[in-house]
BAROSE-339127 format. One record per residue (C-alpha): residue number from 1; chain; x negated, y negated, z. Coordinates in steps of 0.25 Angstrom, whole numbers, plus 5000, padded with zeros to 4 digits. Last residue first. Layout:
+-----+-------+------+-------+------+
:  nr : kette : east : north :   up :
+-----+-------+------+-------+------+
: NUM :     A :    X :     Y :    Z :
...
+-----+-------+------+-------+------+
***
This chain:
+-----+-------+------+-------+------+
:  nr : kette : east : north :   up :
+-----+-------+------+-------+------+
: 282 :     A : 5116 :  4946 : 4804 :
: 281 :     A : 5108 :  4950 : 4812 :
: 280 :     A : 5107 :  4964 : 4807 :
: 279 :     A : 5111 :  4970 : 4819 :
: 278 :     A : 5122 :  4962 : 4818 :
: 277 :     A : 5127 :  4967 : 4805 :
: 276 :     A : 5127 :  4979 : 4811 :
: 275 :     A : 5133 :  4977 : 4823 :
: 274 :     A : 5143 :  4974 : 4813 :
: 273 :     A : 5144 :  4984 : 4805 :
: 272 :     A : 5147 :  4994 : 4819 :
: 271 :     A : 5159 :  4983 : 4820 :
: 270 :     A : 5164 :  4987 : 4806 :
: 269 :     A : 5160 :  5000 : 4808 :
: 268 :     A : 5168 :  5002 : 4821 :
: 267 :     A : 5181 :  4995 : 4814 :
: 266 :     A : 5180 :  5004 : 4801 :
: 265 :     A : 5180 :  5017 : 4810 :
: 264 :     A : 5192 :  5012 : 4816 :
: 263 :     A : 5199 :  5010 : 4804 :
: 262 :     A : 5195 :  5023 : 4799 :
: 261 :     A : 5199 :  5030 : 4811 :
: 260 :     A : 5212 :  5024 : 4814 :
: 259 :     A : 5216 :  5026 : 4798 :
: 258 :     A : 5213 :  5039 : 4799 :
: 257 :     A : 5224 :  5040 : 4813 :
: 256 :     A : 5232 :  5033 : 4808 :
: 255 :     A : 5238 :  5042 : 4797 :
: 254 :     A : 5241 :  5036 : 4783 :
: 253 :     A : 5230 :  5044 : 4774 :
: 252 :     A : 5220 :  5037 : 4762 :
: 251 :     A : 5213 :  5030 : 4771 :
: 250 :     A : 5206 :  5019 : 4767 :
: 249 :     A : 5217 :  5010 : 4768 :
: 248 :     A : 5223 :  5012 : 4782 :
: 247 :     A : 5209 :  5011 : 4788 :
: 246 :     A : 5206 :  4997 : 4781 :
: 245 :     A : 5219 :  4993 : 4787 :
: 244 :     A : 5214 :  4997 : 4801 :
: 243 :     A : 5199 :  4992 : 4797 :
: 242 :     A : 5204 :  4980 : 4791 :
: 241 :     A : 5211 :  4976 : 4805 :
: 240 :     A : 5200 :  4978 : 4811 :
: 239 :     A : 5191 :  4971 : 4805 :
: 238 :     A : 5202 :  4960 : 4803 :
: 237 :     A : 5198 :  4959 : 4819 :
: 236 :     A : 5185 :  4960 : 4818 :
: 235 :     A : 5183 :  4949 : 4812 :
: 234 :     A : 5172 :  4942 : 4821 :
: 233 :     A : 5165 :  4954 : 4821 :
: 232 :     A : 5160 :  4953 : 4805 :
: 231 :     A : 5160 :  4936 : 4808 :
: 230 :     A : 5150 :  4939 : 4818 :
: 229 :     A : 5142 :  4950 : 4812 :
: 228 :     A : 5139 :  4941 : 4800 :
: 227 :     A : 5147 :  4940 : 4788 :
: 226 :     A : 5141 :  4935 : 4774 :
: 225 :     A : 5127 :  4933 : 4775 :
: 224 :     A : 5124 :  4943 : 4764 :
: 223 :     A : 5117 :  4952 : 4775 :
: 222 :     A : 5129 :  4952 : 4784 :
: 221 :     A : 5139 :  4957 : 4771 :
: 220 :     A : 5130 :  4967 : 4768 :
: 219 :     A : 5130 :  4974 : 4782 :
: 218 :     A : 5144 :  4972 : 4783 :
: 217 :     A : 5147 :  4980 : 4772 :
: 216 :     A : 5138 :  4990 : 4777 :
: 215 :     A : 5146 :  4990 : 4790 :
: 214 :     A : 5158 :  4993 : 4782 :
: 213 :     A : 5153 :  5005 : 4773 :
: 212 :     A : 5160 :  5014 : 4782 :
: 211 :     A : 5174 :  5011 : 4775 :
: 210 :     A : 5167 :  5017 : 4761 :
: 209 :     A : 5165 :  5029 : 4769 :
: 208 :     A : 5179 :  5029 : 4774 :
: 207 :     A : 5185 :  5027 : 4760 :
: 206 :     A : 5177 :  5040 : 4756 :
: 205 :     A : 5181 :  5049 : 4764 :
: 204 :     A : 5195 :  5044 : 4766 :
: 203 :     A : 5197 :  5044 : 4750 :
: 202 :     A : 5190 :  5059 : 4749 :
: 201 :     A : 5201 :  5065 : 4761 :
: 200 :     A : 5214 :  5060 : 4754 :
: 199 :     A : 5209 :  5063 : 4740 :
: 198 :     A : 5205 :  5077 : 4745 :
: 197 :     A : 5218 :  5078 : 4752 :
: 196 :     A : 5228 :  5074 : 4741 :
: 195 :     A : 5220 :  5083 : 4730 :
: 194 :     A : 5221 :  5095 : 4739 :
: 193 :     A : 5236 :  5093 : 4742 :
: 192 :     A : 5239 :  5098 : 4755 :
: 191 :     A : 5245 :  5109 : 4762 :
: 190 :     A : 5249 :  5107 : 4777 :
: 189 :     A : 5262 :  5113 : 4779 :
: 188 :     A : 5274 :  5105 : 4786 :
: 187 :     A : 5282 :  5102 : 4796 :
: 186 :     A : 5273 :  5106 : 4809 :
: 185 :     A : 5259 :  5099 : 4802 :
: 184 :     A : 5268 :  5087 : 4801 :
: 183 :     A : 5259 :  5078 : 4806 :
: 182 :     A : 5246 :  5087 : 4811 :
: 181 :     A : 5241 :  5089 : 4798 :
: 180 :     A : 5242 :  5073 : 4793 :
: 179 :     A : 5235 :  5068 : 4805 :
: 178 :     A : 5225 :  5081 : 4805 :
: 177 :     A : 5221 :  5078 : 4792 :
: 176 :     A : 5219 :  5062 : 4794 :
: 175 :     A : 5211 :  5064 : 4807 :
: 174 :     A : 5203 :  5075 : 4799 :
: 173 :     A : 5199 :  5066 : 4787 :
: 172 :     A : 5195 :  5052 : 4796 :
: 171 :     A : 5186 :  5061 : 4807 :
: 170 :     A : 5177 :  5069 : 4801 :
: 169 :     A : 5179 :  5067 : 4785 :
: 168 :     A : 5181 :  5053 : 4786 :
: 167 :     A : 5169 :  5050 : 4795 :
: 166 :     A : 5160 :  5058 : 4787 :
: 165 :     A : 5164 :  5050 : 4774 :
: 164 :     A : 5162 :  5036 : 4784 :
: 163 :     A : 5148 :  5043 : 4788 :
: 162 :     A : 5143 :  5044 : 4774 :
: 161 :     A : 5149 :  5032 : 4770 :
: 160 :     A : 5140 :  5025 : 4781 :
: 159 :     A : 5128 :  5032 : 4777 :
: 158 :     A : 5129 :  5028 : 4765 :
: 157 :     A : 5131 :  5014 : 4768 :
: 156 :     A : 5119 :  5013 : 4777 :
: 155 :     A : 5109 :  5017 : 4768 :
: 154 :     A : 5112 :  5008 : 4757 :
: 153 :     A : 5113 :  4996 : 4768 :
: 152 :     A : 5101 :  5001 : 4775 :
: 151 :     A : 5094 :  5001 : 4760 :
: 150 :     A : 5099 :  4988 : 4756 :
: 149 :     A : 5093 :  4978 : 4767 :
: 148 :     A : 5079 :  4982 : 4764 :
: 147 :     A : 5084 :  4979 : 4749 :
: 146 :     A : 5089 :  4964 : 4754 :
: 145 :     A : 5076 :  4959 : 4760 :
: 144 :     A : 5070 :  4962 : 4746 :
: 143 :     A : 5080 :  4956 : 4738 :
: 142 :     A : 5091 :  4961 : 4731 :
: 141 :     A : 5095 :  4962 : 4715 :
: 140 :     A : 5085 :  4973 : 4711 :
: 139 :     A : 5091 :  4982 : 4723 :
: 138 :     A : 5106 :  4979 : 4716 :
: 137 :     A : 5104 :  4991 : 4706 :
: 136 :     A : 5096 :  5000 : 4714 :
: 135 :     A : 5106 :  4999 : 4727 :
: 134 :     A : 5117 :  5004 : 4718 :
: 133 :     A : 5109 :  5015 : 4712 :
: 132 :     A : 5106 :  5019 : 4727 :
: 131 :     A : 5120 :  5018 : 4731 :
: 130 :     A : 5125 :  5027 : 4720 :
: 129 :     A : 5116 :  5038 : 4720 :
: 128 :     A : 5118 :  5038 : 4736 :
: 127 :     A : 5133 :  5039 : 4733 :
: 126 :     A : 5130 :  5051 : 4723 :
: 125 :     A : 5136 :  5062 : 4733 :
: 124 :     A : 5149 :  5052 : 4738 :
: 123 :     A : 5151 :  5050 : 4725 :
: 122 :     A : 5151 :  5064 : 4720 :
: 121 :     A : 5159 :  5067 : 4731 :
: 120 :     A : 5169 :  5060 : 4729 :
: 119 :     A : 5168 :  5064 : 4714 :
: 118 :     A : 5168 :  5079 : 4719 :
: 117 :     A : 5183 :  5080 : 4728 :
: 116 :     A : 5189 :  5071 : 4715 :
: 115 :     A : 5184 :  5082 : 4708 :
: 114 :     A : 5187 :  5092 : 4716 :
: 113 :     A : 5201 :  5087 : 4718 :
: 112 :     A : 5203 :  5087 : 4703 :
: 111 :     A : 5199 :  5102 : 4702 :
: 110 :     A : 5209 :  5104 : 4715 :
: 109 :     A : 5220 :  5098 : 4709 :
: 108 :     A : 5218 :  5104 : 4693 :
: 107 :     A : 5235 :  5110 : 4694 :
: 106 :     A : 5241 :  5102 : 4704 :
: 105 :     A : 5246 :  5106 : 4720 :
: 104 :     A : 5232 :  5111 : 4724 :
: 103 :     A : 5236 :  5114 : 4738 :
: 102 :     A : 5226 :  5112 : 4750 :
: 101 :     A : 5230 :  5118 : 4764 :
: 100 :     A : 5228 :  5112 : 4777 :
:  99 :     A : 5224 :  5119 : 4791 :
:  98 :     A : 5210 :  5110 : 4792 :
:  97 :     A : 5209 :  5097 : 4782 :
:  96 :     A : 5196 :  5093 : 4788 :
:  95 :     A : 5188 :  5105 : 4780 :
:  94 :     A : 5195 :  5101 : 4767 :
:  93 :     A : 5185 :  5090 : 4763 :
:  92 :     A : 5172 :  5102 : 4766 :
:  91 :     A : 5180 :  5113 : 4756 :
:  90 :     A : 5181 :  5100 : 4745 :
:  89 :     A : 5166 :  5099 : 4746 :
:  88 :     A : 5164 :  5112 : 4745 :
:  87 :     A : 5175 :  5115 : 4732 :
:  86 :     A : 5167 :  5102 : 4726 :
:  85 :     A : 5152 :  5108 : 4727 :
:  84 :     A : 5152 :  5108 : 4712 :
:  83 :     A : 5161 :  5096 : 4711 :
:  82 :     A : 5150 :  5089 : 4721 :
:  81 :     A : 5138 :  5091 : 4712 :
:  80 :     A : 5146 :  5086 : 4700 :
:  79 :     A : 5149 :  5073 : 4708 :
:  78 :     A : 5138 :  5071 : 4712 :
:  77 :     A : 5130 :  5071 : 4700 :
:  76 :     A : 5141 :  5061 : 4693 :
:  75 :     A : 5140 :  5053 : 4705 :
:  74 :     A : 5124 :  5052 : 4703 :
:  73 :     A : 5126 :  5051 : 4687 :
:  72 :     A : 5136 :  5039 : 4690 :
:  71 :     A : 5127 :  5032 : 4699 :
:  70 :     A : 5116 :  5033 : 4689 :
:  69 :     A : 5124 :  5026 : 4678 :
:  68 :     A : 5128 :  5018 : 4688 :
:  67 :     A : 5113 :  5013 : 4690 :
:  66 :     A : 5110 :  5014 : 4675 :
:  65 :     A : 5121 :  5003 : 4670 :
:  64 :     A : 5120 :  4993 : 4682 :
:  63 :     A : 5106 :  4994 : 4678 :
:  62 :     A : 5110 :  4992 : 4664 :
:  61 :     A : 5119 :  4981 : 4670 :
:  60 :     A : 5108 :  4972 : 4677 :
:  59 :     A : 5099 :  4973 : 4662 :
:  58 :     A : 5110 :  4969 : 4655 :
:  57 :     A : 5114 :  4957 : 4666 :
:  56 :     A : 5098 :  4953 : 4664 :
:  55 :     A : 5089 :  4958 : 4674 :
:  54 :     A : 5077 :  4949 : 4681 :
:  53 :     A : 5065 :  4956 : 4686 :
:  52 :     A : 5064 :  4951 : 4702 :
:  51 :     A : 5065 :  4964 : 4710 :
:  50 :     A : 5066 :  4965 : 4723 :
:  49 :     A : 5074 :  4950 : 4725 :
:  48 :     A : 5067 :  4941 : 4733 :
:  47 :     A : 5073 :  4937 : 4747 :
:  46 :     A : 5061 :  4947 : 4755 :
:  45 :     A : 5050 :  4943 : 4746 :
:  44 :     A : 5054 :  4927 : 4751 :
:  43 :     A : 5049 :  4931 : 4766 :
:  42 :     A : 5053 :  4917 : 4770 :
:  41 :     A : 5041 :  4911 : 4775 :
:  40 :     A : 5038 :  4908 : 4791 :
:  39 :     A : 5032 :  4923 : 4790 :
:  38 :     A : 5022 :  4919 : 4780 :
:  37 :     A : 5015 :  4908 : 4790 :
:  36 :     A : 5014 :  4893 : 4789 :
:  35 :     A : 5002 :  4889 : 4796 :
:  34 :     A : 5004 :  4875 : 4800 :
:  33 :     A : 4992 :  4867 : 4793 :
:  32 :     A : 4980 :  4865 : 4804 :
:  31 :     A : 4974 :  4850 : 4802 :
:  30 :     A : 4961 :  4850 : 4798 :
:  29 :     A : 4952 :  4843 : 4809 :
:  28 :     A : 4943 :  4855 : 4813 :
:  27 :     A : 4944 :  4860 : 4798 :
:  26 :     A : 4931 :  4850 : 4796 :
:  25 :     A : 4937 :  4845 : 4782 :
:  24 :     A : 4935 :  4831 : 4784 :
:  23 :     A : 4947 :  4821 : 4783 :
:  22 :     A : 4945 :  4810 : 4772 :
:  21 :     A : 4945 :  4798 : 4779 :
:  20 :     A : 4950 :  4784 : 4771 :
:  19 :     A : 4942 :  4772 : 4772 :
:  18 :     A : 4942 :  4769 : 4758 :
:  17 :     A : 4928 :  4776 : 4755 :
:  16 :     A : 4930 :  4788 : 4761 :
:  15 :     A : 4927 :  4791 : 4775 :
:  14 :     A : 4925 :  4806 : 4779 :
:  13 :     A : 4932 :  4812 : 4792 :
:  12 :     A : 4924 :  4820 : 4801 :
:  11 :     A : 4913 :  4810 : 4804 :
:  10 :     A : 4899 :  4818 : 4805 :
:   9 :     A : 4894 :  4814 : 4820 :
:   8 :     A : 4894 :  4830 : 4822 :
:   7 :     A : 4885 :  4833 : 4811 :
:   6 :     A : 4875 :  4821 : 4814 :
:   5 :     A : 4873 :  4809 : 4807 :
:   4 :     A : 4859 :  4805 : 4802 :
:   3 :     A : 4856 :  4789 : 4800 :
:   2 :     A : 4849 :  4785 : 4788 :
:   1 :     A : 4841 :  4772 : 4790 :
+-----+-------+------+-------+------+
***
């Protein structure tokens, strides 16, 4: 006599033929699996360099070859634009030196100043050239997390020269000037030599912007893991100290008071870095 069994009465494992139960597939008894979502993983996209094509050493110094190449044609540019315009530009240098005359004490003087006068500034027209074809021969080489890091770094240090050259011109230039001016001023006549002043006035320009470069430098040297803003501000004691002697190298003159305000300069950048640096938290 064949019995019927109801649905509900169904056993809800299965017996095999050893005794063993084979577990049904009602997904009432299934166990849940941990759900392992994509923001527990790593971003990997983020750590993999941007562009994966493989260079050989040849192929690493061709682009090494075309992106100076390019550089140079920039800075040749600029400086043929500037040399044009180079009685202007020498006009706006001679502006902080008020009450002082400039002699041409050697035959070809002032044709050599403007070129000197012209290749700074040439550089300093092209630098954006320059920095973009730097950026475009190590961009390959970086990850992706590290070209959203680029940009603010790139950006950051040219504005930061810009305002170290500004810095100079306002406040580091004239201090110097009216130092040497005002010592002696009663003794003797103020005539200068033009190429002693434009060579004077064109290394503090551009060793202030290069010193302004300071919190960028610590920007890099915290995202490589190197120095964090603790160890930055625990020194600050040799910071000083090298931002007086620092002071005393880059300018090209002897009187306090340029080296005062370079060095002090240097110190609230150096601190200003790393509020940086913590901001970035690292």
């Amino acid at each position: 006599m064949l019995e019927t069994v109801n649905e509900a009465e169904k056993p809800q494992d299965l017996q095999t033929s050893s005794g063993s139960a084979i577990p049904s597939l009602n997904p009432t008894n299934a166990i849940a699996d941990p759900i392992v979502t994509v923001e527990d993983e790593p971003d990997k996209e983020e750590l993999e360099p941007i562009d994966d094509v493989e260079m050989s050493l040849f192929d690493h110094l061709e682009e090494l070859r075309s992106r100076i190449f390019y550089a140079l044609i920039a800075v040749f540019g600029g400086v043929v634009a500037c040399f044009v315009l180079v009685n202007k530009i020498v006009a706006l240098l001679e502006i902080p030196a008020q009450g002082v005359k400039f002699l041409q004490l050697a035959p070809g003087e002032y044709f050599f100043v403007s070129i000197k006068v012209a290749g700074y500034s040439g550089i300093l027209v092209a630098s954006p050239v320059i920095l973009y074809q730097i950026v475009r021969f190590i961009l390959p080489g970086l990850t992706r997390k590290e070209k959203k890091a680029i940009a603010p770094i790139v950006f950051g240090s040219s504005i930061l020269f810009v305002l170290g050259i500004v810095f100079a011109y306002e406040l580091l230039i004239p201090a110097a000037l009216n130092f040497f001016i005002s010592y002696g001023g009663d003794v003797v006549e103020q005539f200068w030599s033009i190429d002693r002043y434009f060579e004077f006035v064109l290394l503090l320009l551009f060793s202030t912007g290069l010193a302004f470069q300071i919190p960028v430098i610590q920007a890099l040297l915290a995202m490589t893991g190197i120095v964090n803003s603790e160890k930055m501000l625990a020194g600050w004691r040799y910071v000083v100290l090298g931002a007086v002697i620092l002071g005393a190298v880059l300018t090209p003159s002897t009187d306090p008071m340029t080296q005062s305000l370079l060095a002090g300069a240097v110190g609230i950048l150096y601190f200003g870095g790393i509020f940086l640096v913590k901001a970035m938290g690292k």
